[in-house]
C-alpha positions in Angstrom: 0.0 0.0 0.0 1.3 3.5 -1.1 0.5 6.2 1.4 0.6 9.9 -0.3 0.3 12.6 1.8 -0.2 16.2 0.4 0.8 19.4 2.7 -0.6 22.7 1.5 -1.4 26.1 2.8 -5.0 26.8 4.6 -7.2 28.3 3.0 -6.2 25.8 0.4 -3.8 27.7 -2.8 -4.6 26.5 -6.2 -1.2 25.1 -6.4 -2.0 22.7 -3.8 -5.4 22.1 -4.9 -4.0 21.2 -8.2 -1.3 18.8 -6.6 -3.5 17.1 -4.6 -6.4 16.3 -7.9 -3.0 15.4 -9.8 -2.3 12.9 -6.6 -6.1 11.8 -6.6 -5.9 10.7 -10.7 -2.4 9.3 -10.2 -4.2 7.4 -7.0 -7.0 6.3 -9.3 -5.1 4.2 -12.0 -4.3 1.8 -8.9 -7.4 0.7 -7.2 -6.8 -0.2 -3.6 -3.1 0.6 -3.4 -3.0 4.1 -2.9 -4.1 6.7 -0.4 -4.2 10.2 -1.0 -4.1 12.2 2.7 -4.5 16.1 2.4 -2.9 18.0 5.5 -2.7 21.5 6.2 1.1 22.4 6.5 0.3 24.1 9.8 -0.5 20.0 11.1 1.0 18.6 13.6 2.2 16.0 10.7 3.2 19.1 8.5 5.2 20.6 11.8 7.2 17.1 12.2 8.6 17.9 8.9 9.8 21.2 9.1 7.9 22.5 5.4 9.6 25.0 3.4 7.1 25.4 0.8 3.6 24.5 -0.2 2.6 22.6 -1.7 4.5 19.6 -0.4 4.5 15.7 -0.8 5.2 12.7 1.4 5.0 9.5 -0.3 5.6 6.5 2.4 7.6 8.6 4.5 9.6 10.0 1.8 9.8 13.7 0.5 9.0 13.7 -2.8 8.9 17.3 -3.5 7.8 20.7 -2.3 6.9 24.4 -4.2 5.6 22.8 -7.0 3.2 20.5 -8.6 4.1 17.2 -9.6 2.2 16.1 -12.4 -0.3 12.9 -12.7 2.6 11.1 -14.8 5.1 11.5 -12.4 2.7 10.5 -9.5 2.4 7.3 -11.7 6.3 6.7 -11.5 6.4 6.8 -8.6 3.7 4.5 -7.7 5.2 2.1 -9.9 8.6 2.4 -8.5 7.3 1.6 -5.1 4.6 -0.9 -6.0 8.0 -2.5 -7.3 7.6 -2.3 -11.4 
């Protein structure tokens, strides 16, 4: 199971509004092993990671970016990468 984990600003920017529906589609294309989690950067979890920028991503545990938007193909990458193909 991939856990994805989106950090962005509150009120919500449209930058991380946009990341997180790129997650969400991403998400999609594998039913049942990916979660998408949307967290306010101000979170206790966004405070354990000390945030630079919004919008930010976590994917199981790992930084995956921050201050930009990754795209629905690279979401896919990754999820392959970690689903191990």
């Amino acid at each position: 199971m991939i856990e994805v984990e989106v950090f962005g600003s509150e009120p919500p920017c449209i930058n991380c509004k946009r990341t997180e529906e790129e997650a969400k589609k991403a998400a999609a294309k594998f039913p049942g092993k990916v979660t998408v989690k949307k967290y306010s950067a101000r979170s206790p979890e966004g405070l354990r990671l000390d945030l630079a920028m919004t919008p930010a991503v976590v994917v199981n545990g790992k930084m995956m970016s921050q201050g930009r938007i990754p795209l629905e193909a690279e979401f896919e990458r990754i999820f392959r990468f970690e689903l191990g193909g």
